[in-house]
N, C-alpha and C positions, 0 to 999 in steps of 0.2 A: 326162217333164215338160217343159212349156214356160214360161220365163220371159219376160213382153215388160216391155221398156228402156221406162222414160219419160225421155229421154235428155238432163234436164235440171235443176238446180238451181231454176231460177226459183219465186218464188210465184205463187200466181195463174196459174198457165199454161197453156196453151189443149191443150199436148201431151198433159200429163195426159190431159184429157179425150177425144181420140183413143186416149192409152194404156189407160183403160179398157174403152173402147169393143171393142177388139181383144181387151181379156183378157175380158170378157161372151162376146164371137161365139165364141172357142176354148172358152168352159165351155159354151157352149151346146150344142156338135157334138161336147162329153162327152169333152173331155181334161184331165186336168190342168196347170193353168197358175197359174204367180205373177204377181203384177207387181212390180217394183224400182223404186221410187219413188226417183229419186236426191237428193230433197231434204232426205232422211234424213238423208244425209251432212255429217257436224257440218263446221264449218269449222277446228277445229285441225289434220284432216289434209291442209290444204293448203300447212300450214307446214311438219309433221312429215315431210312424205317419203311413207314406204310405200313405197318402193322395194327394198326386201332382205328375205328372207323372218323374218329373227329379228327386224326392224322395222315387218311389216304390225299397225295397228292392228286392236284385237279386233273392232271394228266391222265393217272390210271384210274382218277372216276371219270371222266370222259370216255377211257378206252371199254370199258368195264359197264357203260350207260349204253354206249353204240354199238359196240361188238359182245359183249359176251352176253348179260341181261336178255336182248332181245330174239339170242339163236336160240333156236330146238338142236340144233346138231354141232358139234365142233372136228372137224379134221386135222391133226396135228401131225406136222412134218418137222423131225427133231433128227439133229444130227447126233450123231455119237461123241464125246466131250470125257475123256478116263471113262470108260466102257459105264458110260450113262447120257444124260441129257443136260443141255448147260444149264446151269445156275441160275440164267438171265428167264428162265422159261420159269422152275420155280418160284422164283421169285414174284414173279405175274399172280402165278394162280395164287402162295400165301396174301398177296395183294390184295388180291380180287373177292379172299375170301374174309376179310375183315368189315364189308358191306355189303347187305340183300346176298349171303350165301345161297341158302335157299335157293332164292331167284336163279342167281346165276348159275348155278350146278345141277339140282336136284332133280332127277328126274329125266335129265338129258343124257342125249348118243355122241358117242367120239367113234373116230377111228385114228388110225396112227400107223402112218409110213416112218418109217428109221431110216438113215442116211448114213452111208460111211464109208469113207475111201480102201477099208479094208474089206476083208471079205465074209464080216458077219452082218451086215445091215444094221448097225443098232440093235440087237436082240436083246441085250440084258438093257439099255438104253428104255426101250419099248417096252420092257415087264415092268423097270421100276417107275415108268408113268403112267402106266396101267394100272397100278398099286392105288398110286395116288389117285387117280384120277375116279378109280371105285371107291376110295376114300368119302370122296367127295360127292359119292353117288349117281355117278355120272356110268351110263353103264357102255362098257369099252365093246365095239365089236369083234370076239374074238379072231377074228382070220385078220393079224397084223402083216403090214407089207415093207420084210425089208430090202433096200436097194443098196447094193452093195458097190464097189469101186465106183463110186458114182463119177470121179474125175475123168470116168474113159467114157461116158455117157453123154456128157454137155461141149458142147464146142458153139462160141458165140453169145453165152448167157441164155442157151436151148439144148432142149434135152432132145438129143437127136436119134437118139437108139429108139428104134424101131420094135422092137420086142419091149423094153421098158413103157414107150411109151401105152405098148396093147396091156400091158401088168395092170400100169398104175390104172389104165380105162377101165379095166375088167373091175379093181378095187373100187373105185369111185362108183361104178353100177351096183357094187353090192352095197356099198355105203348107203346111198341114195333107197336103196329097197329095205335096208335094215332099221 
C-alpha cells in the first residue's frame, strides 16, 4: 500500500489538489493507495502533546494504524511554509513516532513533490524533510519534484497544466519503479 501526504493543515489549499492528483495516477497504474489529508487533524492535539506512547491521541493511533503502519511507500506533497514544510506535517511524523517506530518507518520509500507559489518549488522545504525523513530510515527517492507557481496551474480545484500534469506522471512512474 501506498499512502501520499497532503502535507498540510491549510483550508482551501492548492496541495491538496496535487495530493490528489498523484493518489488518481497511482490508482490508475492499479496500486493500492490512501491519501492522509492532514487537515483532519483536530487542533486540541497541538496543545496535548502526543509525544509518549501511553499519550498518542486515538486520532493519530487510528491515522498511524490505517495509513502509515500498513504502507511500504509514502508520497509526500508539502508546501513551502518560511522556506520549509509546515509544522502541522512534523508534528505527524514526531507523533507517529512515539509508537511501532520501527513499523512505521523503517525500511520504507518516500518520495516528495514541493509546492510553492514562488519560483523555487519547495527545494530547501524538500531537503529539510528529506533529512528527516532519512532520519527515520525511510529511504527518500533522490530525484525530488518541485512545482513551482503552482497558483497559475489549478483553476476549479484541478490541475490543468498540461506539462505539470506529464511531470508529476513521469515522477509517480519513477516512484512506483523505485
Amino acid at each position: 500500500m501506498i499512502t501520499v501526504i497532503s502535507g498540510t493543515n491549510r483550508n482551501l489549499n492548492q496541495t491538496l489538489v496535487l495530493a490528489e492528483h498523484v493518489r488518481e495516477t497511482i490508482e490508475k497504474e492499479g496500486h493500492d493507495v490512501r491519501l492522509l489529508d492532514l487537515r483532519i487533524l483536530e487542533a486540541p492535539l497541538l496543545v496535548t502533546g502526543d509525544y509518549e506512547s501511553g499519550d498518542q491521541s486515538s486520532q493519530v493511533k487510528t491515522l498511524q494504524d490505517d495509513l502509515i503502519l500498513p504502507a511500504d511507500k509514502f508520497y509526500f506533497v508539502v508546501p513551502e511554509y518560511n522556506g520549509s514544510f509546515p509544522g502541522i506535517l512534523k508534528f505527524f511524523l514526531d507523533a507517529c513516532s512515539v509508537r511501532d517506530i520501527k513499523e512505521s518507518f523503517t525500511g520504507k520509500k518516500a518520495a516528495i513533490l514541493g509546492v510553492s507559489t514562488g519560483r523555487a518549488g519547495n527545494l530547501r522545504g524538500m531537503d529539510h524533510l528529506a533529512g528527516i525523513l532519512n532520519y527515520l530510515d525511510i529511504t527518500v527517492m533522490p530525484n525530488r519534484l518541485p512545482v513551482s507557481q503552482v497558483s497559475r496551474l489549478i483553476e476549479a480545484q484541478q490541475l490543468e497544466d498540461a506539462h505539470t500534469r506529464a511531470v508529476v506522471h513521469s515522477h509517480v512512474l519513477d516512484f512506483l519503479q523505485f
